[in-house]
PDB file as gemmi writes it, atoms N, CA and C in Angstrom:
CRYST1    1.000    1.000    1.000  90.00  90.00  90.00 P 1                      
ATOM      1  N   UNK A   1     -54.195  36.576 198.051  1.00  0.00           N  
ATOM      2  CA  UNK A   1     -52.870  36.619 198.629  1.00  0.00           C  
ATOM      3  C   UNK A   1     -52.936  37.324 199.976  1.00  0.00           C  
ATOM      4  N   UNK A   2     -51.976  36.791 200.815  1.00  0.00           N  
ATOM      5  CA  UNK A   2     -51.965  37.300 202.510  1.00  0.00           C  
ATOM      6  C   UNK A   2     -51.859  38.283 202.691  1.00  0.00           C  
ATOM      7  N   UNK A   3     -51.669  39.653 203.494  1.00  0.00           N  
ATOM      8  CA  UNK A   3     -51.026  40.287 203.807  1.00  0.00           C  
ATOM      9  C   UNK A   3     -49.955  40.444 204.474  1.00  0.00           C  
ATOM     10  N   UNK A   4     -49.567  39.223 205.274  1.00  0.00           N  
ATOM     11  CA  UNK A   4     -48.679  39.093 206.133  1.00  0.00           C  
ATOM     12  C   UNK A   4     -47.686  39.356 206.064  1.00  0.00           C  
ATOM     13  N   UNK A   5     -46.854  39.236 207.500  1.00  0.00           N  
ATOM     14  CA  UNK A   5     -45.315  40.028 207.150  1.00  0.00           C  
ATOM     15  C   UNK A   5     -44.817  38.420 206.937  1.00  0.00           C  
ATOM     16  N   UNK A   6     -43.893  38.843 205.394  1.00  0.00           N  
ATOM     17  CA  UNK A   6     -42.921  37.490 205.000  1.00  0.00           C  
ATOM     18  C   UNK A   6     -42.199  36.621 206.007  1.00  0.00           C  
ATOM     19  N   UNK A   7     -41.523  37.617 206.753  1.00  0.00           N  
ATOM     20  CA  UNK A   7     -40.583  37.277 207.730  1.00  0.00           C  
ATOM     21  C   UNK A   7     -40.584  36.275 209.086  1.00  0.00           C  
ATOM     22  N   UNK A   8     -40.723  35.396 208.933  1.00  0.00           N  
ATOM     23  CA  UNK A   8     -41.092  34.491 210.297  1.00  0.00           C  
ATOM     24  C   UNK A   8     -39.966  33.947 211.151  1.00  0.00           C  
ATOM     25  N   UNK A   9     -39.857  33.486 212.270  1.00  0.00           N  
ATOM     26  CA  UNK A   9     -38.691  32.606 212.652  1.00  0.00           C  
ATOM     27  C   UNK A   9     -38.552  31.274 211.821  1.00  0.00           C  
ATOM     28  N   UNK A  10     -39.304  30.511 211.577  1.00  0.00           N  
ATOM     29  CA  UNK A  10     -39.298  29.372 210.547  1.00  0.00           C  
ATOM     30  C   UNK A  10     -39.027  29.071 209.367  1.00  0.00           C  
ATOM     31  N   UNK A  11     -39.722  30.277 208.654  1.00  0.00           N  
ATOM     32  CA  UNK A  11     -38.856  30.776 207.178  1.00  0.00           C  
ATOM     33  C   UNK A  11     -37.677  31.194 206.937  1.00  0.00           C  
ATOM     34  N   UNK A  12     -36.751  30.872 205.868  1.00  0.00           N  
ATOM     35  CA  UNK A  12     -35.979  31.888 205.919  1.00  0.00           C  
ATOM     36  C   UNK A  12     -36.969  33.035 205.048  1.00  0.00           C  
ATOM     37  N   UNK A  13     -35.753  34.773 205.167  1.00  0.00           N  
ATOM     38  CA  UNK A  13     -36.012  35.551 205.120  1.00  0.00           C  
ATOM     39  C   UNK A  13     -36.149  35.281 203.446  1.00  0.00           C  
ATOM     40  N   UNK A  14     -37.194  35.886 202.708  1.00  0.00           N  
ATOM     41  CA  UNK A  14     -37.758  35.853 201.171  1.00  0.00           C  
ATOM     42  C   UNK A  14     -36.883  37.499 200.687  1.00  0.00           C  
ATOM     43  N   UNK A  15     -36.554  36.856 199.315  1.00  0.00           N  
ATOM     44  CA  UNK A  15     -35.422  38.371 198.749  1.00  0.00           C  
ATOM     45  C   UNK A  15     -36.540  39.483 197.921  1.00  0.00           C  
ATOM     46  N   UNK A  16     -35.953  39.802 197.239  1.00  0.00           N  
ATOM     47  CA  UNK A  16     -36.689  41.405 196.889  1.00  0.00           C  
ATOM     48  C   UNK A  16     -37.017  40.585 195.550  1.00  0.00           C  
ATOM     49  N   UNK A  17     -36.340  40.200 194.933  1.00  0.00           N  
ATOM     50  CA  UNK A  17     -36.293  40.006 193.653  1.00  0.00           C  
ATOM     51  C   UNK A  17     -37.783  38.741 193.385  1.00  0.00           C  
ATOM     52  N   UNK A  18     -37.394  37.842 194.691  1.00  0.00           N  
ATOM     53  CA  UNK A  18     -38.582  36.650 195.027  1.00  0.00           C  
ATOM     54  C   UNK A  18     -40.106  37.646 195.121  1.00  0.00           C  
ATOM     55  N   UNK A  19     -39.972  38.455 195.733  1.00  0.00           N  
ATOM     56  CA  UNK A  19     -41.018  39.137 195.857  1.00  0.00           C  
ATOM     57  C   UNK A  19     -41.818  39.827 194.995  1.00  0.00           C  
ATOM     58  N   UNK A  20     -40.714  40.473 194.198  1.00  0.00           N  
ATOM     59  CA  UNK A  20     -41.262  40.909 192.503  1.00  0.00           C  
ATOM     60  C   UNK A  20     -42.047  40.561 191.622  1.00  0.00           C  
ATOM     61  N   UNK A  21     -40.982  38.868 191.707  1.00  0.00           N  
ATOM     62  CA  UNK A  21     -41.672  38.054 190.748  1.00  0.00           C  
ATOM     63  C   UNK A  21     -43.263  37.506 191.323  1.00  0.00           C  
ATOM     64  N   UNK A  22     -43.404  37.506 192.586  1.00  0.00           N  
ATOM     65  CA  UNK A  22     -44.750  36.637 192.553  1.00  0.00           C  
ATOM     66  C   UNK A  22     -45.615  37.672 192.531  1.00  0.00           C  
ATOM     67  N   UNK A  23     -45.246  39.301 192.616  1.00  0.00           N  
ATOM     68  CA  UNK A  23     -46.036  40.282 192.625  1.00  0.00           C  
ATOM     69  C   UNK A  23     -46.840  40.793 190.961  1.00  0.00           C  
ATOM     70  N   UNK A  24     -45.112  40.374 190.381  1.00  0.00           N  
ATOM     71  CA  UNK A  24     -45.628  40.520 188.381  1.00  0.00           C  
ATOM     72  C   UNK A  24     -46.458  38.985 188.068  1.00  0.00           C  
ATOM     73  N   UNK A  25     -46.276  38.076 188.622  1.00  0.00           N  
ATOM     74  CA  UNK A  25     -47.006  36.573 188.147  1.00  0.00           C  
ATOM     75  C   UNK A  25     -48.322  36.753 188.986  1.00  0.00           C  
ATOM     76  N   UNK A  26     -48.938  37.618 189.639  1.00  0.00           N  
ATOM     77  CA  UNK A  26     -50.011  38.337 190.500  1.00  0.00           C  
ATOM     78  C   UNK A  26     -50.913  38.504 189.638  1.00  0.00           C  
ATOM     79  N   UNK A  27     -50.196  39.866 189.024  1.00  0.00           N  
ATOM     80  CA  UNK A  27     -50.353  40.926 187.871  1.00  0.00           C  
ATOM     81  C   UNK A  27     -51.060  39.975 186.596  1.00  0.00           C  
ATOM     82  N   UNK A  28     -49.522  39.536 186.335  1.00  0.00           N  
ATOM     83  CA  UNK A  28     -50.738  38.339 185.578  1.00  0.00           C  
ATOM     84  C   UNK A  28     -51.546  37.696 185.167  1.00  0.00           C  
ATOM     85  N   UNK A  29     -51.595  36.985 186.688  1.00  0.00           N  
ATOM     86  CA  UNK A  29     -53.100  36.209 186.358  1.00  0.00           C  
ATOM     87  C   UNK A  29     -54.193  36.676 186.865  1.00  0.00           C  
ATOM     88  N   UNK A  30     -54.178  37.674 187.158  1.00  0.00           N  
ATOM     89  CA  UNK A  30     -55.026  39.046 187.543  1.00  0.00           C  
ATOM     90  C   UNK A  30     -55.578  39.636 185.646  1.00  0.00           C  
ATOM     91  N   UNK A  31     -54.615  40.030 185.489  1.00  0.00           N  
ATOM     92  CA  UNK A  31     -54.946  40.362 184.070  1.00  0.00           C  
ATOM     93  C   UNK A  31     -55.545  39.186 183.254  1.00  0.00           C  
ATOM     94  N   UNK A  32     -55.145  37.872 183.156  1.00  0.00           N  
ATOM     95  CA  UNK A  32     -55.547  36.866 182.494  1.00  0.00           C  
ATOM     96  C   UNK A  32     -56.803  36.954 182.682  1.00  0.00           C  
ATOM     97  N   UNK A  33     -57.183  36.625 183.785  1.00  0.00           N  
ATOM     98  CA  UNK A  33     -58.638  36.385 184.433  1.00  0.00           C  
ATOM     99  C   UNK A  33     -59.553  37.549 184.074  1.00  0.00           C  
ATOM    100  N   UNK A  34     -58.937  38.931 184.137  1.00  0.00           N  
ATOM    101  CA  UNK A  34     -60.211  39.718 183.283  1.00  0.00           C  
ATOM    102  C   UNK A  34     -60.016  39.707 181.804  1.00  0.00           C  
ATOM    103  N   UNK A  35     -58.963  38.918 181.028  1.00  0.00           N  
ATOM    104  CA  UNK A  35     -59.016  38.577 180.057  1.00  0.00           C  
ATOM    105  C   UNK A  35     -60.612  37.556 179.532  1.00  0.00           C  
ATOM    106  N   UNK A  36     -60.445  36.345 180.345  1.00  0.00           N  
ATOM    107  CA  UNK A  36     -61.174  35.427 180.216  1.00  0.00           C  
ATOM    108  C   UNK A  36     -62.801  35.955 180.699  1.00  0.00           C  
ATOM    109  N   UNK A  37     -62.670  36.914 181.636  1.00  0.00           N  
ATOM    110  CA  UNK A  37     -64.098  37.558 181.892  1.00  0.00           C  
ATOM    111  C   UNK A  37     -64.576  38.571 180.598  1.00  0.00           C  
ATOM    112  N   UNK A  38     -63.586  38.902 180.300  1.00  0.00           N  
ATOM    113  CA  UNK A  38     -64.013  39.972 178.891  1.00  0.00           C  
ATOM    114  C   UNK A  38     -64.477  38.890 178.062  1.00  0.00           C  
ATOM    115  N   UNK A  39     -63.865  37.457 177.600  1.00  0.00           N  
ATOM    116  CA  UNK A  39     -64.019  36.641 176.736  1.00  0.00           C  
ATOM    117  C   UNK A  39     -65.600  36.392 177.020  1.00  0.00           C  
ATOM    118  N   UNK A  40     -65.835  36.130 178.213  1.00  0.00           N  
ATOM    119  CA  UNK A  40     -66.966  35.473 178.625  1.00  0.00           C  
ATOM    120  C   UNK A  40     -68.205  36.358 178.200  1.00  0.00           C  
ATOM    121  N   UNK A  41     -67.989  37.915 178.428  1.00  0.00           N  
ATOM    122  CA  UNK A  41     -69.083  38.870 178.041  1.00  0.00           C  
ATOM    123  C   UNK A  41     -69.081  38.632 176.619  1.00  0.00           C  
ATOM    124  N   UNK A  42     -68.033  38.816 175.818  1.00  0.00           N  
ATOM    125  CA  UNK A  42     -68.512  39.109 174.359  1.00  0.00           C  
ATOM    126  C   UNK A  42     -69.321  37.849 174.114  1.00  0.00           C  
ATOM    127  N   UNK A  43     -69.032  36.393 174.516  1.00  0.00           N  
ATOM    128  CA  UNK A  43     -69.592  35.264 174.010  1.00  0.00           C  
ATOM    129  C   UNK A  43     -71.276  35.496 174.285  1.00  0.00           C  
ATOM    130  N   UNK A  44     -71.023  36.061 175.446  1.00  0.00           N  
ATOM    131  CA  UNK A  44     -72.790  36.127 175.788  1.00  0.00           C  
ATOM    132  C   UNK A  44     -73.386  37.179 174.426  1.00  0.00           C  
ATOM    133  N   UNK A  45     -72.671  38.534 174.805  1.00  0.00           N  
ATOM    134  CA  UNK A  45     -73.284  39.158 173.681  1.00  0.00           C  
ATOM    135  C   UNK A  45     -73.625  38.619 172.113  1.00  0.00           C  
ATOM    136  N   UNK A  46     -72.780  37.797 171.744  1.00  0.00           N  
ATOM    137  CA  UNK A  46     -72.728  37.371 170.732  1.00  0.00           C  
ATOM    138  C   UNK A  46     -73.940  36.099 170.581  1.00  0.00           C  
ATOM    139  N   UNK A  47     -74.020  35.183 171.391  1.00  0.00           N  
ATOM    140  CA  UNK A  47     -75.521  34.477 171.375  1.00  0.00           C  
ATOM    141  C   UNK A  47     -76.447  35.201 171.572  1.00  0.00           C  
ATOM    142  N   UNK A  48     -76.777  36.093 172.780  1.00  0.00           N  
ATOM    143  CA  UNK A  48     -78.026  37.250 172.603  1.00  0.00           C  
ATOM    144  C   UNK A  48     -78.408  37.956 171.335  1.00  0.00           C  
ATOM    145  N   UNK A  49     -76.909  38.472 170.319  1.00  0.00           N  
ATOM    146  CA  UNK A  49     -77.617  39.012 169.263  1.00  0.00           C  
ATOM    147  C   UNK A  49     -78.113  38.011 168.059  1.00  0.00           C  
ATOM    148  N   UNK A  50     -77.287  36.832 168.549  1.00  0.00           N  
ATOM    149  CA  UNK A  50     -77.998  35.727 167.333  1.00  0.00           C  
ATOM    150  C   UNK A  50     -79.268  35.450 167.959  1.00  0.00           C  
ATOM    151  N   UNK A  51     -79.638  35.292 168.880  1.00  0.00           N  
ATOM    152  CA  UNK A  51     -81.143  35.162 169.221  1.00  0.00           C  
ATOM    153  C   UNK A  51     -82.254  36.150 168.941  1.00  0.00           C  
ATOM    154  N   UNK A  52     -81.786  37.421 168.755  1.00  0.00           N  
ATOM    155  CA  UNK A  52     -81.962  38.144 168.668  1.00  0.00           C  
ATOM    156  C   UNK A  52     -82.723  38.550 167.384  1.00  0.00           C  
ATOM    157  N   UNK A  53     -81.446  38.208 166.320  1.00  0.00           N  
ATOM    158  CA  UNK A  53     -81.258  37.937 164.905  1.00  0.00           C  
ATOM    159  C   UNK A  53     -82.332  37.161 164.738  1.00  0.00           C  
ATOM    160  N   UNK A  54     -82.413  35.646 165.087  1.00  0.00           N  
ATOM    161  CA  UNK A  54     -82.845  34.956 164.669  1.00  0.00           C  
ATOM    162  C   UNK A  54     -84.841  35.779 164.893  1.00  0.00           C  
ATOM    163  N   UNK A  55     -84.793  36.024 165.909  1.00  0.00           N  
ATOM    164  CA  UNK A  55     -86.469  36.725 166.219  1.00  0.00           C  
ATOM    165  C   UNK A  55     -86.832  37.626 165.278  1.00  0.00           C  
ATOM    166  N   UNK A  56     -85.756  38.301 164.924  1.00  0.00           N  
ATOM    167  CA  UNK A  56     -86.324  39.489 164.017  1.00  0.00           C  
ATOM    168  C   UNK A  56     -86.454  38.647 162.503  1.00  0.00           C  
ATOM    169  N   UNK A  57     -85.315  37.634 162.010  1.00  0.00           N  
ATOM    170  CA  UNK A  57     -85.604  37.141 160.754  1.00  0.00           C  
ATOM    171  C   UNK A  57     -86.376  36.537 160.234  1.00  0.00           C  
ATOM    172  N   UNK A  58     -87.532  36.588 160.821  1.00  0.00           N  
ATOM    173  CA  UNK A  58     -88.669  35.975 159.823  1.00  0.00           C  
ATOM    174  C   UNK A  58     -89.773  37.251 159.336  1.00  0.00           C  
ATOM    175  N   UNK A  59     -89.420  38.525 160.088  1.00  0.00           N  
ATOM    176  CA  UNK A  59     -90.477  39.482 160.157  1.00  0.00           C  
ATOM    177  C   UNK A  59     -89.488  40.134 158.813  1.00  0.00           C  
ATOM    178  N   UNK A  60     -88.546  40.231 159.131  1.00  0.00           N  
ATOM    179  CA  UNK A  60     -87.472  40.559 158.199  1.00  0.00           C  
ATOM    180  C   UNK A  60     -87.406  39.692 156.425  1.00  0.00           C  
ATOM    181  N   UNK A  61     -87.494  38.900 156.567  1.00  0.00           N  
ATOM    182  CA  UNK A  61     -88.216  37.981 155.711  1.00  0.00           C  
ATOM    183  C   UNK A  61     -89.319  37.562 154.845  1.00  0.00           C  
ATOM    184  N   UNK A  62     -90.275  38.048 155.675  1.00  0.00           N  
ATOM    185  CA  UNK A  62     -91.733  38.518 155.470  1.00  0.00           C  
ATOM    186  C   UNK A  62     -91.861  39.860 154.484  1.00  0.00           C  
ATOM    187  N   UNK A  63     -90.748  41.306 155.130  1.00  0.00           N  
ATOM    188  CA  UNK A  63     -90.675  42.408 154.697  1.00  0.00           C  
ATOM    189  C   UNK A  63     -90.291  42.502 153.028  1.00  0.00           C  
ATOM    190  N   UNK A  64     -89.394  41.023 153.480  1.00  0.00           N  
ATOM    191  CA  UNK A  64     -88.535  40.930 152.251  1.00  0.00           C  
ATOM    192  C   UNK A  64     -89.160  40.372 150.572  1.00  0.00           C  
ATOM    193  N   UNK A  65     -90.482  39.604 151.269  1.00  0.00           N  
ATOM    194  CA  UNK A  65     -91.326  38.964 150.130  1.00  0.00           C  
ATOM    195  C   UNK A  65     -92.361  39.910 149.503  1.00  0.00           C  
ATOM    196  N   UNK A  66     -93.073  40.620 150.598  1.00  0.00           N  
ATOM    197  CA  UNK A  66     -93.328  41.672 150.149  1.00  0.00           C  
ATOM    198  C   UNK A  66     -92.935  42.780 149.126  1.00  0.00           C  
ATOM    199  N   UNK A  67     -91.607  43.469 149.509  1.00  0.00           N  
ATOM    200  CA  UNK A  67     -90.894  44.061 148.842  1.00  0.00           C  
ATOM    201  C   UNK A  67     -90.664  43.647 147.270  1.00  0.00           C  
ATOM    202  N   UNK A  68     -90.466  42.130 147.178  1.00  0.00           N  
ATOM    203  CA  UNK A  68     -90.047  41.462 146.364  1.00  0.00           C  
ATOM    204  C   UNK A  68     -91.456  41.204 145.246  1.00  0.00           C  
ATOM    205  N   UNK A  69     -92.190  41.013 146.011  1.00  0.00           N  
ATOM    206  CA  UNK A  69     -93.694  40.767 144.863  1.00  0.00           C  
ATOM    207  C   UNK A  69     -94.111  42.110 144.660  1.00  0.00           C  
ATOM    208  N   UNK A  70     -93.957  43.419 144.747  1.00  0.00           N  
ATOM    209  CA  UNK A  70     -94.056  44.465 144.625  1.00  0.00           C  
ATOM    210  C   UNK A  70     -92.929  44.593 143.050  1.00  0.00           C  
ATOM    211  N   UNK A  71     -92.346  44.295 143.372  1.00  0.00           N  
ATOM    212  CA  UNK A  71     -91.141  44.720 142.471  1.00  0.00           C  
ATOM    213  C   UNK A  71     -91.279  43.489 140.889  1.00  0.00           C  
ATOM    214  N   UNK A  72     -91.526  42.828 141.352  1.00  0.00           N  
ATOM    215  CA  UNK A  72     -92.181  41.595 140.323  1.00  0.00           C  
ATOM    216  C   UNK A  72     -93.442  42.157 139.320  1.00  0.00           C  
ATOM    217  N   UNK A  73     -94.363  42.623 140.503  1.00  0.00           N  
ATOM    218  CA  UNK A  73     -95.537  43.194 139.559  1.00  0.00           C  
ATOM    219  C   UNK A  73     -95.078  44.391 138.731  1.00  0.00           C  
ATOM    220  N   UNK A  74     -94.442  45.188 138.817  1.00  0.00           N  
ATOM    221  CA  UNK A  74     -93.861  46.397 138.332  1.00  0.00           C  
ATOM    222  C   UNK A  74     -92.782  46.027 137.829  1.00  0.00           C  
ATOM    223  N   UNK A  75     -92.408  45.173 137.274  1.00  0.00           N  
ATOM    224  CA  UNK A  75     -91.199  44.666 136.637  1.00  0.00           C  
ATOM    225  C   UNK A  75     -92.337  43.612 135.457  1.00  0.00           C  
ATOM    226  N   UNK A  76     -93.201  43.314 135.467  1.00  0.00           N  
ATOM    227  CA  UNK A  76     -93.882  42.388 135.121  1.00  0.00           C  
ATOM    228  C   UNK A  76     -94.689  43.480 133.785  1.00  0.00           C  
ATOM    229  N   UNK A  77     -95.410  44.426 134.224  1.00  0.00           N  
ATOM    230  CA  UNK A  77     -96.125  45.426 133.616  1.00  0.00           C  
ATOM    231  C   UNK A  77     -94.735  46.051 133.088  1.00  0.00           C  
ATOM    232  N   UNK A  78     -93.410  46.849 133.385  1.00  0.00           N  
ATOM    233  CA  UNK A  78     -92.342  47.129 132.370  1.00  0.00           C  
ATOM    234  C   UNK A  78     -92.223  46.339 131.262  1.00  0.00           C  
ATOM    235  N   UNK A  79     -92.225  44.797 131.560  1.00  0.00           N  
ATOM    236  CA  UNK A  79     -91.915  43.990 130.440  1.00  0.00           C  
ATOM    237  C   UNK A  79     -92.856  43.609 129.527  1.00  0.00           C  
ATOM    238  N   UNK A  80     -94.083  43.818 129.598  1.00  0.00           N  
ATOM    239  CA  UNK A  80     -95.514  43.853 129.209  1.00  0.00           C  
ATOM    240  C   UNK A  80     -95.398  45.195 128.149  1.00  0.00           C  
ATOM    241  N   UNK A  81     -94.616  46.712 128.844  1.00  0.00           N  
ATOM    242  CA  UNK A  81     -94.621  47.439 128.030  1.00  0.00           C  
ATOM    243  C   UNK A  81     -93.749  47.347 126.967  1.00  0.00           C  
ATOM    244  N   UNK A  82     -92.702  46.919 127.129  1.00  0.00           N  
ATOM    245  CA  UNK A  82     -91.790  46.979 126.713  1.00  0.00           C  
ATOM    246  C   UNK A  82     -91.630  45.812 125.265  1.00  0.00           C  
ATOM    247  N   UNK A  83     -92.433  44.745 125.200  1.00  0.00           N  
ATOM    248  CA  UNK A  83     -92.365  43.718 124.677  1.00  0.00           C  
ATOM    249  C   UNK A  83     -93.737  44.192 123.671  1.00  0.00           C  
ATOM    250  N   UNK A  84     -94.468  44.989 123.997  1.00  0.00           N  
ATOM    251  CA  UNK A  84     -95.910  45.530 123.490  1.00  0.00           C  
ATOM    252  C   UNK A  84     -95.135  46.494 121.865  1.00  0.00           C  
ATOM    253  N   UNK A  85     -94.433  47.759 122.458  1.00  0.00           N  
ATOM    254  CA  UNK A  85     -93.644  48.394 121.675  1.00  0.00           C  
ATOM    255  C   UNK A  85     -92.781  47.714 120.934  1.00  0.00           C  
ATOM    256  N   UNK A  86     -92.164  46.694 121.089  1.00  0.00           N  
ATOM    257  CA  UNK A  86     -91.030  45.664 120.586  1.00  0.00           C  
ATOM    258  C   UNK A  86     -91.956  45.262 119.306  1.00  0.00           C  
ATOM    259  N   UNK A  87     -93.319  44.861 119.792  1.00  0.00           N  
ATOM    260  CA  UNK A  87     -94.131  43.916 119.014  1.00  0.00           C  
ATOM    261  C   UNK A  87     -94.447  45.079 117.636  1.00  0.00           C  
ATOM    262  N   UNK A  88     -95.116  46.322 118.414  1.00  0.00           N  
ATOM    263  CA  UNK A  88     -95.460  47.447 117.297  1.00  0.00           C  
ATOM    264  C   UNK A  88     -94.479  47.756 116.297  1.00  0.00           C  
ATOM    265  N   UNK A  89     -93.110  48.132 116.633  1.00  0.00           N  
ATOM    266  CA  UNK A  89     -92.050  48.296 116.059  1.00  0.00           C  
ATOM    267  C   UNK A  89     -92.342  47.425 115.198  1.00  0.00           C  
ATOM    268  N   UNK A  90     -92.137  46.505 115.595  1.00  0.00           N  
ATOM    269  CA  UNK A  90     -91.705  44.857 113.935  1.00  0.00           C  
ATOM    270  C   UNK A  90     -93.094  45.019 113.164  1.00  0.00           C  
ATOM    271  N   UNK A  91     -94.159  44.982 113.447  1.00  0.00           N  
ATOM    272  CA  UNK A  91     -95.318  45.100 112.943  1.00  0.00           C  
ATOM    273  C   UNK A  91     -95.160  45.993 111.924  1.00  0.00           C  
ATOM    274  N   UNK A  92     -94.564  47.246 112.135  1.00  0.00           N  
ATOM    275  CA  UNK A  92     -94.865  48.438 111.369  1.00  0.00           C  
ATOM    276  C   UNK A  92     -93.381  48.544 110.268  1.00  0.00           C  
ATOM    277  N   UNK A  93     -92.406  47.960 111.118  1.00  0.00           N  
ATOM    278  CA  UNK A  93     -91.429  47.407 110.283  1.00  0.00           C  
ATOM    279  C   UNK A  93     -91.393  46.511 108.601  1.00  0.00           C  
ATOM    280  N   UNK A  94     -92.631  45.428 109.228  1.00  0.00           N  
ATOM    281  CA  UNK A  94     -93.228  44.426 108.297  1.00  0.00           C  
ATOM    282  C   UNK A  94     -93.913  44.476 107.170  1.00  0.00           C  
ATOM    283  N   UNK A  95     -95.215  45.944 107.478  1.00  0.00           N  
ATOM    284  CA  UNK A  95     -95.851  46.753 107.074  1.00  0.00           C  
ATOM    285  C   UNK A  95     -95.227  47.536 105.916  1.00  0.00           C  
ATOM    286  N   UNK A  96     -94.422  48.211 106.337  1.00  0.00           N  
ATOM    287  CA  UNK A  96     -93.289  49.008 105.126  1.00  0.00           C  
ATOM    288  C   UNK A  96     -92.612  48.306 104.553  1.00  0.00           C  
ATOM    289  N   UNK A  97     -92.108  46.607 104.378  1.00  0.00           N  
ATOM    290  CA  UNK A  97     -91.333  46.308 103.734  1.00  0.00           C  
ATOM    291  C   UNK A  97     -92.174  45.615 103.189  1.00  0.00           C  
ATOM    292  N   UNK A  98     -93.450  44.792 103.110  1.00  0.00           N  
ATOM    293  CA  UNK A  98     -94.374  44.398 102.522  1.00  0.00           C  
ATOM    294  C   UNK A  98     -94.955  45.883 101.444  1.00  0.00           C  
ATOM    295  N   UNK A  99     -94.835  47.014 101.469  1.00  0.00           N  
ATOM    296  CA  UNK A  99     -95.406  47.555 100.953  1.00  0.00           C  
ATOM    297  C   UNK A  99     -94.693  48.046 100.020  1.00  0.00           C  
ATOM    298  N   UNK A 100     -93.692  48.146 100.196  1.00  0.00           N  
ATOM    299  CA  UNK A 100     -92.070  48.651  99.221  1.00  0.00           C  
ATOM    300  C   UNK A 100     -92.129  47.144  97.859  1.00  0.00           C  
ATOM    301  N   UNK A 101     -92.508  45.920  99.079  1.00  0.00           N  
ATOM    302  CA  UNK A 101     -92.536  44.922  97.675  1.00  0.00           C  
ATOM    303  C   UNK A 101     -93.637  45.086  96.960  1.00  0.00           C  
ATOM    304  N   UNK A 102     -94.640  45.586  97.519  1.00  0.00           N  
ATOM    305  CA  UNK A 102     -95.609  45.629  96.192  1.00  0.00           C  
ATOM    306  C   UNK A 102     -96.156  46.587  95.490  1.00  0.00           C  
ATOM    307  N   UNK A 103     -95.291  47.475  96.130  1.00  0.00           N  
ATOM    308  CA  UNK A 103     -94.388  48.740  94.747  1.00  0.00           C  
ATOM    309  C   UNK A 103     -93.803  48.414  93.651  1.00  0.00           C  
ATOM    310  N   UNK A 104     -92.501  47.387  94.435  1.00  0.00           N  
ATOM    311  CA  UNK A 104     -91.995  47.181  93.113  1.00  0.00           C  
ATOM    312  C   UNK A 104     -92.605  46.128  92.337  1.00  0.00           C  
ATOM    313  N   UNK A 105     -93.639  45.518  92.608  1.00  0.00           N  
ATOM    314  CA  UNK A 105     -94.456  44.803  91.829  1.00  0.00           C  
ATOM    315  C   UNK A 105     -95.356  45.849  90.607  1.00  0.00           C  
ATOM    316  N   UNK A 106     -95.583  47.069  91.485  1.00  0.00           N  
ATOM    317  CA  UNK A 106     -96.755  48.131  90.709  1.00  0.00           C  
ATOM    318  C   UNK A 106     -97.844  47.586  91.176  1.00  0.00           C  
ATOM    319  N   UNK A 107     -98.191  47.106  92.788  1.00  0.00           N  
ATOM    320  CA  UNK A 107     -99.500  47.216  93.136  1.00  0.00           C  
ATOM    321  C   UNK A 107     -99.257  47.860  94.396  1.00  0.00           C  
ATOM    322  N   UNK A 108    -100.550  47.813  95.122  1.00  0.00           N  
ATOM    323  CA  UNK A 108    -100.516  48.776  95.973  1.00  0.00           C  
ATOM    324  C   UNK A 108    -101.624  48.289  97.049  1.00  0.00           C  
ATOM    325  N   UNK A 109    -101.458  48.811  98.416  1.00  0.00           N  
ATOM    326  CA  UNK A 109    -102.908  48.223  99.021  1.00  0.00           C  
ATOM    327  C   UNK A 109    -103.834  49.044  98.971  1.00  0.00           C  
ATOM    328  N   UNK A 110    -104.926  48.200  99.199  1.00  0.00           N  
ATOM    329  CA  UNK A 110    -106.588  48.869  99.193  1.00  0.00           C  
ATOM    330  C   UNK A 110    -106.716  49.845 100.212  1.00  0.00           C  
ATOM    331  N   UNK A 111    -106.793  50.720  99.981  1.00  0.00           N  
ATOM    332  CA  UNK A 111    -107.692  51.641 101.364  1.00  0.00           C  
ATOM    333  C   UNK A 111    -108.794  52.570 101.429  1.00  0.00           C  
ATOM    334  N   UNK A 112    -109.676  51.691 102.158  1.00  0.00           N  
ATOM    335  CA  UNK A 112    -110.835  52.567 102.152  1.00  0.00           C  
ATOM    336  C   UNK A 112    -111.022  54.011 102.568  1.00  0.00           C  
ATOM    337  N   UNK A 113    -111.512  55.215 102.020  1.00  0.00           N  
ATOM    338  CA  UNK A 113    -111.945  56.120 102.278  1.00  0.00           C  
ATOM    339  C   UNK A 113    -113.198  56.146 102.593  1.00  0.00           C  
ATOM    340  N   UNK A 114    -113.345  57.295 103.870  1.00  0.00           N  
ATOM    341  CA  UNK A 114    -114.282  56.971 104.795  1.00  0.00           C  
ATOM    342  C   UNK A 114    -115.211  58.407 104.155  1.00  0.00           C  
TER     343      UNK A 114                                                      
END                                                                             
């Protein structure tokens, strides 16, 4: 916008109120425009960190399989223990109720003394 003085012989003279308004519709699109420049930065930021993203996610990924077969093997040996004791339990379970029946039969098992 000019600086000039409004006032010419050719023009008529421009009012206060005329002047306002093109000074607030200025304002405006003054403001709009660093609206749309703010828009413009975040968009950039926002593809840079997906590129970004995307570079780190395979190392990230990698970290992640790792982590994961770690936790497998040690989840693998828990259930190994756990299924081991499960097994002893019933065994010894089996043991005593096989032996209660052949009580009440009046026999008994063999056991060698050493």
């Amino acid at each position: 916008m000019s600086t000039q003085p409004i006032k010419s012989s050719a023009n008529p003279p421009v009012s206060l109120d005329k002047v306002i308004k093109i000074e607030e519709s200025y304002k405006r699109i003054v403001a709009f425009e660093k609206a749309v420049e703010s828009w413009k930065n975040t968009a950039v930021r926002c593809i840079w960190q997906a590129t970004m993203s995307q570079r780190r996610h395979p190392y990230a990924i990698l970290r992640m399989q790792g982590i994961m077969e770690q936790e497998m093997v040690l989840a693998n040996k828990q259930l190994l223990t756990v299924r081991q004791a499960a097994l002893s339990q019933l065994y010894e379970k089996e043991y005593r109720q096989y032996q209660q029946e052949l009580n009440q039969m009046g026999k008994s098992f063999y056991v060698e003394r050493l």
